[in-house]
N, C-alpha and C positions, 0 to 999 in steps of 0.2 A: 761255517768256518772251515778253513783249510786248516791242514795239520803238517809238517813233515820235521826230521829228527837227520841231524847232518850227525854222525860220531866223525871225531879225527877231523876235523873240517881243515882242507887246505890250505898256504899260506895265501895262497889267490882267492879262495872263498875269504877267508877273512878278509883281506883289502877291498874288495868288493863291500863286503859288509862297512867296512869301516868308511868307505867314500862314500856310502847310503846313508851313515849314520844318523840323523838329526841333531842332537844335543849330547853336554855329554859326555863320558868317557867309556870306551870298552876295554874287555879285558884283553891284555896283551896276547897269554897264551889259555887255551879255552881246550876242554875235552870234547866239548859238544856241544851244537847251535838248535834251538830250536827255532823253528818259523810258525807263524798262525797270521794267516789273512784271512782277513775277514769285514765287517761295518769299524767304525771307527769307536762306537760307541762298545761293539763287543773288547777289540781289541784292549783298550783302556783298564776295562773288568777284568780281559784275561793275566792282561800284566801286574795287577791288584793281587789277583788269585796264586799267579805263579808265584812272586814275592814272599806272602805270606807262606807258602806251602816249605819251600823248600829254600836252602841258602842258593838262590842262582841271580845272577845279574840281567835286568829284563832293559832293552833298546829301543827305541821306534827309528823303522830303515823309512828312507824318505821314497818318493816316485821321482818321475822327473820333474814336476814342479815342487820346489823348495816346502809349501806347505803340506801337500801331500802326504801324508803317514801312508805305504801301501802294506807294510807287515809290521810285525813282531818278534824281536831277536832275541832269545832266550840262552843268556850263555851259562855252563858252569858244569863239572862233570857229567857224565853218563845217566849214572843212576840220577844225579836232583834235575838235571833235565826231561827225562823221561817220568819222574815221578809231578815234573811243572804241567806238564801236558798231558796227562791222565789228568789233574785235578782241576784241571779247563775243561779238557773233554767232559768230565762229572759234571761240573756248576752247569754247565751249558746244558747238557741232555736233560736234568733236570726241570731248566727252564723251559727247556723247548716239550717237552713232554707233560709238563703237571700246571 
């Protein structure tokens, strides 16, 4: 899986985000986005994981066919963002290692 961490995400990243969106509502104003692509089936796990870990609001961004899920939109301050995606990174390393 892919990882990256937008802080301060623009108002043109958000529109972006928000015209990907799939289902749904996002948050209006957001500290920080995360992204994870990756198999469909991890995604689904990671947004399970970010949820429970931390208060952040987790999205699926579409491709260009409608059904498509190509990422994972992880909104909500700084810190429970960064701490959604450290606790992906864990579950996963784990998996992929044991």
């Amino acid at each position: 899986m892919k990882y990256r961490i937008i802080k301060t995400p623009s108002p043109g990243t958000l529109n972006i985000l928000r015209h990907r969106h799939g289902s749904g509502s996002l948050p209006e104003h957001t500290d920080a986005v995360g992204l994870v692509q990756g198999l469909m089936i991890d995604m689904v796990a990671a947004a399970d994981i970010a949820e429970k870990a931390v208060g952040v609001t987790v999205g699926d961004i579409r491709g260009s066919c409608p059904q498509n899920m190509v990422l994972l939109a992880i909104f909500g301050d700084t810190a429970s963002v960064e701490a959604a995606i450290t606790q992906i990174k864990s579950a996963f390393s784990v998996k992929e290692g044991g």
